[in-house]
C-alpha angles and dihedrals in degrees: 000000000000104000103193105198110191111025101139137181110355131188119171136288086026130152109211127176120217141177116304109292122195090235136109133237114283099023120143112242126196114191118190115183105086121171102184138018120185107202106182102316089325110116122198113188112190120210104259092322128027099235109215089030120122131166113199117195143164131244099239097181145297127278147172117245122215124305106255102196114208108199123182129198129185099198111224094009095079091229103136117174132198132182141142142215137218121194118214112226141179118203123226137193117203110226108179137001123202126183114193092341104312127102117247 
């Protein structure tokens, strides 16, 4: 099962990037738990999951996020500390969303 953590507020077309997925460039995604659709002004919350909702999307590429430097420092002791942190990333683009059958 592909669980997709932190895909957040989609319109379409949108390109999102999300946490790291095992999957190669051009390969069709469903994603089917789905917490929030907005149609139109009309807004349908599931609880916790929209049964019947399903966001199909496409694996564009990989990427590096930004460098986040952590850097530790004891005062008066001389200990300094520096290191820094890359996020692997896949980058998505949402094709089409369907709630209950019809296309949003």
């Amino acid at each position: 099962m592909l669980r997709l953590t932190r895909l957040l507020r989609n319109t379409l077309p949108s390109v999102s990037s999300s946490r790291l997925l095992d999957l190669n460039p051009g390969d069709k995604i469903a994603l089917t738990r789905v917490l929030l659709v907005n149609k139109e002004g009309n807004i349908t919350v599931g609880k916790p999951c929209l049964e019947g909702a399903k966001v199909e999307a496409t694996v564009l590429g990989h990427l590096r996020s930004k460098k986040v430097t952590v850097y530790k420092m004891r005062p008066k002791k001389k200990t300094r500390r520096k290191q820094g942190h890359r996020d692997n990333l896949t980058r998505i683009m949402v094709d089409n969303i369907t709630l209950n059958g019809t296309t949003l």
